[in-house]
C-alpha positions in Angstrom: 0.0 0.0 0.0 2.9 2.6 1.0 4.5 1.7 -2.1 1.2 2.7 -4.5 1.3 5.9 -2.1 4.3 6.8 -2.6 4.7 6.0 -6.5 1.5 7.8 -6.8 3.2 11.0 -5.2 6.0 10.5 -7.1 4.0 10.5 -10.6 1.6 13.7 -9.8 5.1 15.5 -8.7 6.6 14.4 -12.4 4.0 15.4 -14.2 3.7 18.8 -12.7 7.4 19.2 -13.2 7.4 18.0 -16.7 4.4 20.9 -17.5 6.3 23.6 -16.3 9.7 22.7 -18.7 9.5 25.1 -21.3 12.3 25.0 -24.0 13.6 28.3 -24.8 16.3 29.4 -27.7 16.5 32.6 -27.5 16.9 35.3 -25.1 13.5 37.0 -25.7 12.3 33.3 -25.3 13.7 32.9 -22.2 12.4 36.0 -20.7 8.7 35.4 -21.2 9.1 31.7 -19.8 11.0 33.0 -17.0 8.2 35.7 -16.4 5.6 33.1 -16.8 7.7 31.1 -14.1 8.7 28.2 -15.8 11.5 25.4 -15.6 13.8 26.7 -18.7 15.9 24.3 -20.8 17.6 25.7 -23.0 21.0 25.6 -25.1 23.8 26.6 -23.5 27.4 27.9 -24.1 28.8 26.7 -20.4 31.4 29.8 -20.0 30.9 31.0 -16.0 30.9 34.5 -17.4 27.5 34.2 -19.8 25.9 32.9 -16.3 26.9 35.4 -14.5 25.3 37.8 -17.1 22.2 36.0 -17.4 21.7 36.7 -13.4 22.6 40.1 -13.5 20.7 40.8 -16.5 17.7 39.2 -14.9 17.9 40.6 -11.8 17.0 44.2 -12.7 14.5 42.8 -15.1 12.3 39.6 -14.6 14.0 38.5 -10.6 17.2 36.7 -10.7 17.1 33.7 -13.3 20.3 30.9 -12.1 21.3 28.3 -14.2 20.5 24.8 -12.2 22.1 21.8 -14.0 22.2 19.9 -16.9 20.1 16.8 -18.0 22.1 13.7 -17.7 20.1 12.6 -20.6 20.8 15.7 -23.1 18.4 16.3 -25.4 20.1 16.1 -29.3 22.2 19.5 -29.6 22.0 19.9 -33.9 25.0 21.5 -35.2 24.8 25.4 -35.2 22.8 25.5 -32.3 23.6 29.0 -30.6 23.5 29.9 -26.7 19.9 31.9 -25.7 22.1 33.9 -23.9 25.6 34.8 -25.8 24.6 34.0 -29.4 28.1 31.6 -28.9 28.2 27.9 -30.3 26.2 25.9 -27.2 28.1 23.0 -25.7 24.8 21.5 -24.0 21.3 22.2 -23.0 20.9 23.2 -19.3 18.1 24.3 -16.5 
């Protein structure tokens, strides 16, 4: 019984979770998802100093945006894909 209870928390948790990722490409993108508080994935260049300008330029604008991790499981990256937030080649897709 505990274990229906438990994998039934677990699934309603999920499913909200998965309706709140929105994929976002672009920087305009990302600022009405973020506005519309959603979980963001979207491609990323992983240089520390394109974070640290996506938090300060969020802080002044929609409250401070932080990058959380990256899937283990990425998502396919096609070749050309730009960072939302530098315009640089992206390495990966992040949160």
């Amino acid at each position: 019984m505990f274990d229906r209870i438990q994998q039934n928390l677990f699934d309603v948790a999920k499913q909200k979770r998965d309706a709140s990722i929105q994929v976002s490409r672009t920087w305009d993108e990302f600022a009405v998802a973020l506005s519309n508080k959603k979980l963001i994935l979207a491609p990323w260049c992983d240089e520390p100093e394109v974070e640290e300008d996506v938090t300060s330029r969020t802080k002044s604008e929609i409250g401070a945006a932080k990058l959380l991790c990256s899937p283990f499981d990425q998502p396919e990256l096609c070749e050309g894909t730009l960072c939302f937030a530098s315009g640089k080649p992206a390495k990966k897709w992040t949160y």
